[in-house]
C-alpha positions, 0 to 999 in steps of 0.5 A: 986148910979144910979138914977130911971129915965133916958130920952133917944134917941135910935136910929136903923136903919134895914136891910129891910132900911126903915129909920133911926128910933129915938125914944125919951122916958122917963124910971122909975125904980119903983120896975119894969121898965116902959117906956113912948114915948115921941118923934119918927120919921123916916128919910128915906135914899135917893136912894144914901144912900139906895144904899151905904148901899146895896153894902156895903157888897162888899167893900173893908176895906179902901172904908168901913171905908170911909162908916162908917165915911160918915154914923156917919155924916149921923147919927148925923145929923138926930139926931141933926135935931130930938133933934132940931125939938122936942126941947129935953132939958133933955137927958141922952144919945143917944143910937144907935144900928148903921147899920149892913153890916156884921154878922158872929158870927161863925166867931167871926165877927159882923160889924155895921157901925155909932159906932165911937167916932165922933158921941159923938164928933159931938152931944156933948151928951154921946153916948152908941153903938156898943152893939153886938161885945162883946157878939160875943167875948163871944161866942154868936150870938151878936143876938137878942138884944132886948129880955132883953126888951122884958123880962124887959118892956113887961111882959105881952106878953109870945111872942114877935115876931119882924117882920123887915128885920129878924122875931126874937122871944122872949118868957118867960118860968118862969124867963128865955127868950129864942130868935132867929132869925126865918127867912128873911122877908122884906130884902127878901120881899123888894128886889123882890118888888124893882125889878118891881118898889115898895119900898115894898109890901103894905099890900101884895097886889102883893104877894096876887096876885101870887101863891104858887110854891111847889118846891121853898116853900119845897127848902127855908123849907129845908134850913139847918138854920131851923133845927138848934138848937137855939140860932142862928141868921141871917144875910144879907150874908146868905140871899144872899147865900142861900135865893136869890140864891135859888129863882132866879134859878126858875126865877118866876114872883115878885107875885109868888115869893113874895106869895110862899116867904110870906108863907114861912115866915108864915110857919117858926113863926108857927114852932117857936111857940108853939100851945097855949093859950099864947098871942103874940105881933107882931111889925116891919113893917112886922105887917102892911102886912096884907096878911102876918098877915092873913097868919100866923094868919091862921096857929096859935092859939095863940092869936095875939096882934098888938099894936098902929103904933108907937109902931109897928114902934119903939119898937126896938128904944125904947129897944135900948135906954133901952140897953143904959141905963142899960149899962150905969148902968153896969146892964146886957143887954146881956142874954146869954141865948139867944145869946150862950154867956158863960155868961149873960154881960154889952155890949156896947161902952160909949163915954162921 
């Protein structure tokens, strides 16, 4: 017989590699599901790290295995600090979705580092991760995860767009969820502002400066990604095959490429959406651009909802420690509805 209620840290850490984010939070079963944040931080990776993790796309096995190693510690250390600074004394588990180098669904290959056993070994509390390579196993995308979320602690949204390193959508059709990944937004973004000097673009303040290029605009609109059913999910190997070799060859300045990029993105989430009265709630950190946010408000009528920065900044920990749990109940975390997996699933490593 499980319990009702669960206190977990989940932990997550994005392509756009703003940071390590945790997220402490209680959760109480009481004919539905509901949440409360207690506790949330981010640590931000150092230039080394920032760097690591950028070229780790290009190692080879044994340099990759030393990564994951040095990335477990780099975890467990942030955690420990965390459950130190918070003086966190009921926890359940640690639930982290760990860091992705490499996706490749159709090649049943998905790769994210910070998933060994020495992280439970290291924190000396239970450890629930690795939670997309079963679903691949099964057919699917190994993506998006956090729909099951989205479905179970958000009902009240018909649309849940996450804007991070990838846009991601969920919507609810009755009792089915539908999601994908839509397009790239800040791992795009960011790389072009990292170019003359900027960790990111704040507020869109250069990409509101530039103009918009019609040939890159309808290059990055043809990519074959977009005309492809769902489900379908992105990763960092095809944003640097297709995405950046597209919009180097132009060789433009940072603002007309971030501005001719931003309506690109803009562009995409209101193909993704369905022109109508259902509400839709944007987090992520793409949900602080606001020329971005004006942008796509200027090419939608749904009603948009941008909640508190915490929730913003950790929605997706927050369904990361939710995973956890309902793995750690044998309950369904995976939909194949959304992923393409022959079958809904419990996925997810646990190291007691």
């Amino acid at each position: 017989m499980y319990k009702d209620s669960y206190h977990i840290i989940g932990v997550m850490s994005g392509t756009s590699l703003d940071g390590i984010d945790l997220c402490y939070a209680s959760y109480k079963f009481d004919e539905k599901w509901e949440y409360k944040i207690i506790n949330t931080l981010t640590y931000n990776y150092s230039n080394k790290w920032k760097n690591r993790l950028l070229n780790s796309i290009s190692l080879n096995k044994q340099d990759l295995k030393s990564l994951d190693l040095d990335y477990t510690d780099l975890l467990s250390s942030y955690i420990k600090k965390f459950i130190n600074e918070f003086n966190i004394i009921e926890l359940d588990a640690v639930s982290s979705h760990g860091h992705t180098v490499f996706h490749q669904p159709k090649n049943k290959f998905t790769y994210q580092i910070g998933n060994l056993p020495e992280l439970t070994k290291k924190l000396g509390f239970k450890v629930i991760c690795d939670f997309r390579v079963q679903d691949v196993e099964f057919g699917g995308q190994g993506a998006p995860l956090v729909p099951i979320g989205d479905k179970l602690l958000f009902p009240d949204y018909t649309y849940c767009l996450n804007l991070g390193g990838f846009s991601n959508i969920s919507f609810k059709d009755d009792n089915e969820i539908s999601a994908f990944d839509i397009c790239p937004v800040n791992v795009v973004l960011n790389h072009y502002s990292r170019a003359i000097g900027h960790d990111f673009d704040l507020d869109g303040s250069i990409a509101s400066n530039g103009k918009i290029i019609p040939n890159l605009l309808d290059e990055l609109n043809s990519l074959e990604y977009y005309k492809i059913s769902k489900p379908k999910s992105l990763g960092l190997e095809w944003v640097i095959k297709e995405i950046f070799n597209v919009i180097d060859h132009h060789n433009l300045s940072a603002p007309d490429i971030l501005r001719t990029y931003c309506e690109h993105i803009a562009i995409q989430i209101q193909n993704a959406l369905d022109n109508n009265i259902s509400n839709v709630l944007i987090t992520g950190g793409g949900a602080k651009n606001k020329y971005l946010i004006q942008l796509i408000k200027n090419k939608i009528q749904n009603p948009i909802v941008i909640p508190n920065t915490t929730l913003i900044d950790f929605k997706e920990a927050l369904i990361f420690g939710f995973l956890g749990l309902l793995r750690s109940r044998d309950e369904n975390n995976c939909l194949g509805s959304v992923t393409g997996a022959k079958r809904d699933h419990s996925s997810g490593k646990i190291y007691q």
